[in-house]
mmCIF file of the C-alpha atoms, coordinates in Angstrom:
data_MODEL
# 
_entry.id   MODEL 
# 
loop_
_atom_site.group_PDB 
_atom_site.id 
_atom_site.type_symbol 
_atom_site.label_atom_id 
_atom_site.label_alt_id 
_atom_site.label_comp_id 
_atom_site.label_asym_id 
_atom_site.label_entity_id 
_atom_site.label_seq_id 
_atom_site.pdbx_PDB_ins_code 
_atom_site.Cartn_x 
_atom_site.Cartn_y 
_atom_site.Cartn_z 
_atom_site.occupancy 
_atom_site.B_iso_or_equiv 
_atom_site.pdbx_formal_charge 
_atom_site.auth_seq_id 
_atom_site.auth_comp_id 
_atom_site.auth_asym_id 
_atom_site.auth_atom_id 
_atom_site.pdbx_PDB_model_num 
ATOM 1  C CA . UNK A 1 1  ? 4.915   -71.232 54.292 1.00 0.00 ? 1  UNK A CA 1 
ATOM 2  C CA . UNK A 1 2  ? 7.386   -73.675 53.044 1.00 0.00 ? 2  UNK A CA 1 
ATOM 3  C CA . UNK A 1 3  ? 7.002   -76.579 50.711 1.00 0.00 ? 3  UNK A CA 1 
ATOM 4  C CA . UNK A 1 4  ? 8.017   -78.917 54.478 1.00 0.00 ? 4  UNK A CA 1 
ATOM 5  C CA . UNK A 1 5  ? 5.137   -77.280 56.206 1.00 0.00 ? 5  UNK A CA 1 
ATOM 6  C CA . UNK A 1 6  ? 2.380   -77.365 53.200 1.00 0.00 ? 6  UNK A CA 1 
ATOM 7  C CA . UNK A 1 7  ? 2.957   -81.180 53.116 1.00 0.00 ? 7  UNK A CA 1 
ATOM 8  C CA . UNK A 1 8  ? 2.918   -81.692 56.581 1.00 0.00 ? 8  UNK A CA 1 
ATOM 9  C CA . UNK A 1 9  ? -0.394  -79.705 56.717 1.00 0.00 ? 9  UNK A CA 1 
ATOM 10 C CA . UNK A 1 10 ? -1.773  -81.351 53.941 1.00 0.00 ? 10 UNK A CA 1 
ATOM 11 C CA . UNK A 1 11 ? -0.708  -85.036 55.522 1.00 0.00 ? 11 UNK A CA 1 
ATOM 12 C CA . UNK A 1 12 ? -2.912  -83.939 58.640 1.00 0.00 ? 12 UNK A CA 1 
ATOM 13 C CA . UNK A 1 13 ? -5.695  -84.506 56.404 1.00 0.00 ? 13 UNK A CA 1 
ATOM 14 C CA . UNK A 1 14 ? -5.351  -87.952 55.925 1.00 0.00 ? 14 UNK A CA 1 
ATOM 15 C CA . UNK A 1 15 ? -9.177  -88.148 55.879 1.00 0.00 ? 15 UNK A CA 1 
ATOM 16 C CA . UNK A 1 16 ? -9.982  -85.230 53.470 1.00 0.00 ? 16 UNK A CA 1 
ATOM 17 C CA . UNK A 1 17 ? -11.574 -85.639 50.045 1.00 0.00 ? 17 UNK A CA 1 
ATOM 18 C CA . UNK A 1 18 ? -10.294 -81.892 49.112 1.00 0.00 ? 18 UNK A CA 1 
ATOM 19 C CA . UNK A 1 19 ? -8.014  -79.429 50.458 1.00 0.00 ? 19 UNK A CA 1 
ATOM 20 C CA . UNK A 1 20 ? -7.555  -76.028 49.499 1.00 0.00 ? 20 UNK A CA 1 
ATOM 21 C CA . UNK A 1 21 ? -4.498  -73.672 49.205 1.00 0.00 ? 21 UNK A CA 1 
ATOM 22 C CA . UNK A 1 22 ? -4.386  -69.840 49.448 1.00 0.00 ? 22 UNK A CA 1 
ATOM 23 C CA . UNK A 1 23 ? -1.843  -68.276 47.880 1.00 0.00 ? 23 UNK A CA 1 
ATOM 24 C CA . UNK A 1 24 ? 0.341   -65.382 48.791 1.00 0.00 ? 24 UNK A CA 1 
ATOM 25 C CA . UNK A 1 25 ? 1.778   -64.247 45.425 1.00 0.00 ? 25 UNK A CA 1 
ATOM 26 C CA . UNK A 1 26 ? 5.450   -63.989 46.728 1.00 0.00 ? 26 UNK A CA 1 
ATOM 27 C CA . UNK A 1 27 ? 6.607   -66.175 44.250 1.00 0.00 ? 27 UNK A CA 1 
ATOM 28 C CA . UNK A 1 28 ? 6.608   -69.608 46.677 1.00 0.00 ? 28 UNK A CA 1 
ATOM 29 C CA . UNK A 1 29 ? 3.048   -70.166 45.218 1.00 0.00 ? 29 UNK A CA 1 
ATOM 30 C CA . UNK A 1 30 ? 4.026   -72.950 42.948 1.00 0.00 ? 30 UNK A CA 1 
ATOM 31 C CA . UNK A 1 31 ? 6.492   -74.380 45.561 1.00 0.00 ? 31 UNK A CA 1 
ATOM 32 C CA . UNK A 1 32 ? 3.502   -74.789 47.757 1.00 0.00 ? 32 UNK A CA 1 
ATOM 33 C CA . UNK A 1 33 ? 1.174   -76.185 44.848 1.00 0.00 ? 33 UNK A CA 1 
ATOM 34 C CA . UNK A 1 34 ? 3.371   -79.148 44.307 1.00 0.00 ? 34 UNK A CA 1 
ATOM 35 C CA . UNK A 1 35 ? 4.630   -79.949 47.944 1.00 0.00 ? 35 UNK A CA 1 
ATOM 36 C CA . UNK A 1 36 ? 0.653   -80.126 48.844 1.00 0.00 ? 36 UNK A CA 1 
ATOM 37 C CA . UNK A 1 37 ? 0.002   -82.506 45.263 1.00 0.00 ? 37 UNK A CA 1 
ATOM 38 C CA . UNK A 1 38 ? 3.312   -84.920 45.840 1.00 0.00 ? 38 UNK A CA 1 
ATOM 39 C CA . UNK A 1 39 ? 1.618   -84.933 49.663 1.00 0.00 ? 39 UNK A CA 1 
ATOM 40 C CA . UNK A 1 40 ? -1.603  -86.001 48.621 1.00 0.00 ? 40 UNK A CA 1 
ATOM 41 C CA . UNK A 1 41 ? -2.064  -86.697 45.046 1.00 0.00 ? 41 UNK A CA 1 
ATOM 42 C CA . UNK A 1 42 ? -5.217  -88.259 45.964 1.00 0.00 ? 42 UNK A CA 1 
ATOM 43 C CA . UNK A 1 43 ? -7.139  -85.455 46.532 1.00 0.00 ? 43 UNK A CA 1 
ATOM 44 C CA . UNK A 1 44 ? -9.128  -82.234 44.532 1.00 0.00 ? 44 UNK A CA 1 
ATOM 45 C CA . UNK A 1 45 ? -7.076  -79.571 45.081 1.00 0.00 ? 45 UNK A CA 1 
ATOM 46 C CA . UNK A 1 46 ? -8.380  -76.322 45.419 1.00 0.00 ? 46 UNK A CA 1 
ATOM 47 C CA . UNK A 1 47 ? -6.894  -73.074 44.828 1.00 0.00 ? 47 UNK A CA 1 
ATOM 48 C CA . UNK A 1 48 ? -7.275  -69.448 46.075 1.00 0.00 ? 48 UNK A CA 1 
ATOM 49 C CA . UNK A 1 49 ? -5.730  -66.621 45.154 1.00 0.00 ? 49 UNK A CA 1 
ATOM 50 C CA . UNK A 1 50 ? -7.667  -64.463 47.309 1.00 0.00 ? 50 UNK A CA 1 
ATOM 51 C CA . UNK A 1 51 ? -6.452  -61.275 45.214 1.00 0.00 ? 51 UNK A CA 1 
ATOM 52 C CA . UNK A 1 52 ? -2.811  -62.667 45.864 1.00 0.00 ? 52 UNK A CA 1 
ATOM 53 C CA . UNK A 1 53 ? -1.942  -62.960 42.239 1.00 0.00 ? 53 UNK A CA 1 
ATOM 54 C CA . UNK A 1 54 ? -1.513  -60.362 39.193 1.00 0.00 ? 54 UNK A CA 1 
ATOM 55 C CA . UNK A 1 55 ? -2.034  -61.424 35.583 1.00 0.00 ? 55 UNK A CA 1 
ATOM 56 C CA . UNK A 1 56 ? 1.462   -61.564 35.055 1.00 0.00 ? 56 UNK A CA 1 
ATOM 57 C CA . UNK A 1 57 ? 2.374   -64.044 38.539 1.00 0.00 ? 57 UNK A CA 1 
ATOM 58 C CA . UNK A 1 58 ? -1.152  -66.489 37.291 1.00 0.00 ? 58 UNK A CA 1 
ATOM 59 C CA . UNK A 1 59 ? 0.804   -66.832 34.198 1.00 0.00 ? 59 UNK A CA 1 
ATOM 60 C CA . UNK A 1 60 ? 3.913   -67.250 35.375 1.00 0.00 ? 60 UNK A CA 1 
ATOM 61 C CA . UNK A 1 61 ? 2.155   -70.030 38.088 1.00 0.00 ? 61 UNK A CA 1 
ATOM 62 C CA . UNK A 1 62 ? -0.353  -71.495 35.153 1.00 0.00 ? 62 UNK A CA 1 
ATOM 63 C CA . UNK A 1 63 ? 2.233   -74.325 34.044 1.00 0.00 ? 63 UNK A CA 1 
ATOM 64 C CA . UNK A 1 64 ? 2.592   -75.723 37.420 1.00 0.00 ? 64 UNK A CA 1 
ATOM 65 C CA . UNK A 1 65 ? -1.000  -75.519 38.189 1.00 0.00 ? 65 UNK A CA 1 
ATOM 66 C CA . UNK A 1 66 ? -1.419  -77.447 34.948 1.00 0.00 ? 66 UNK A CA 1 
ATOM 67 C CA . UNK A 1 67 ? 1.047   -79.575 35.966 1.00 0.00 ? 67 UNK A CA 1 
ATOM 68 C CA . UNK A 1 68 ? -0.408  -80.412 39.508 1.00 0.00 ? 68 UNK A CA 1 
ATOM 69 C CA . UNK A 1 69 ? -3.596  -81.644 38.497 1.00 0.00 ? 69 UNK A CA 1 
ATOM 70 C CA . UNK A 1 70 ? -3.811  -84.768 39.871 1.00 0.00 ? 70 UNK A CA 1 
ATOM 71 C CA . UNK A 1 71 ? -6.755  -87.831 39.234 1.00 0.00 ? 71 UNK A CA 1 
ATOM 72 C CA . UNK A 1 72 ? -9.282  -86.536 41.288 1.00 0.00 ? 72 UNK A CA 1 
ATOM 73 C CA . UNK A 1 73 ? -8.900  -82.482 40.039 1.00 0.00 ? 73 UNK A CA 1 
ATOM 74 C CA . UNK A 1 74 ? -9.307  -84.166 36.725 1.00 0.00 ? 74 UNK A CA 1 
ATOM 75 C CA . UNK A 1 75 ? -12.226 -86.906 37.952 1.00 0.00 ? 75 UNK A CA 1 
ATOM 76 C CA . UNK A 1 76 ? -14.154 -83.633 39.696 1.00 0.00 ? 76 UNK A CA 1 
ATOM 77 C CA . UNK A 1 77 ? -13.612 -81.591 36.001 1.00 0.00 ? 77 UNK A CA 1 
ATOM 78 C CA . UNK A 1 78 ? -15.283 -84.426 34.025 1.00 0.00 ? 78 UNK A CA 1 
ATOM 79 C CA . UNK A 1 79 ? -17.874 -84.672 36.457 1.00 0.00 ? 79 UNK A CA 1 
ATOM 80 C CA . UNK A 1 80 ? -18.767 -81.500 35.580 1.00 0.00 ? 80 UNK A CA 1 
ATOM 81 C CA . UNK A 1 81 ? -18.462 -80.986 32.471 1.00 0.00 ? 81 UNK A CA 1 
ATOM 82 C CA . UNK A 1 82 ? -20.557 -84.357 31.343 1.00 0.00 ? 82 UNK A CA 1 
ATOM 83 C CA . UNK A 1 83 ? -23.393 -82.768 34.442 1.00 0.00 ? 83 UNK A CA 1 
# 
């Protein structure tokens, strides 16, 4: 699925709190990641690797996880960890 289509999808959730991505582990994962986050940066953003990923392609990916954590991934974290 291309970085067009994953924003486009995640758009047609214009009411959603959260949205979450699978992940294919062909190397487009981080593509994906960001097209969905510059889509909706307003949202928790879920991901699932559903096997998909090796050590090696998670840290390969980790940096532009990191990267794509927007205000509520962050506001959901704090939640938690203060809970």
């Amino acid at each position: 699925m291309g970085r067009m289509r994953v924003a486009t999808g995640a758009l047609g959730y214009a009411e959603a709190q959260a949205i979450k991505l699978k992940l294919a582990g062909d190397g487009l994962d981080g593509d994906r990641v960001e097209a969905a986050r510059a889509a909706r940066p307003d949202v928790w953003l879920g991901i699932d690797a559903n096997q998909g990923l090796s050590r090696v392609t998670l840290l390969t990916l980790m940096p532009r996880l990191v990267a794509a954590r927007g205000g509520a991934d962050r506001a959901a974290f704090s939640d938690r960890q203060r809970g």
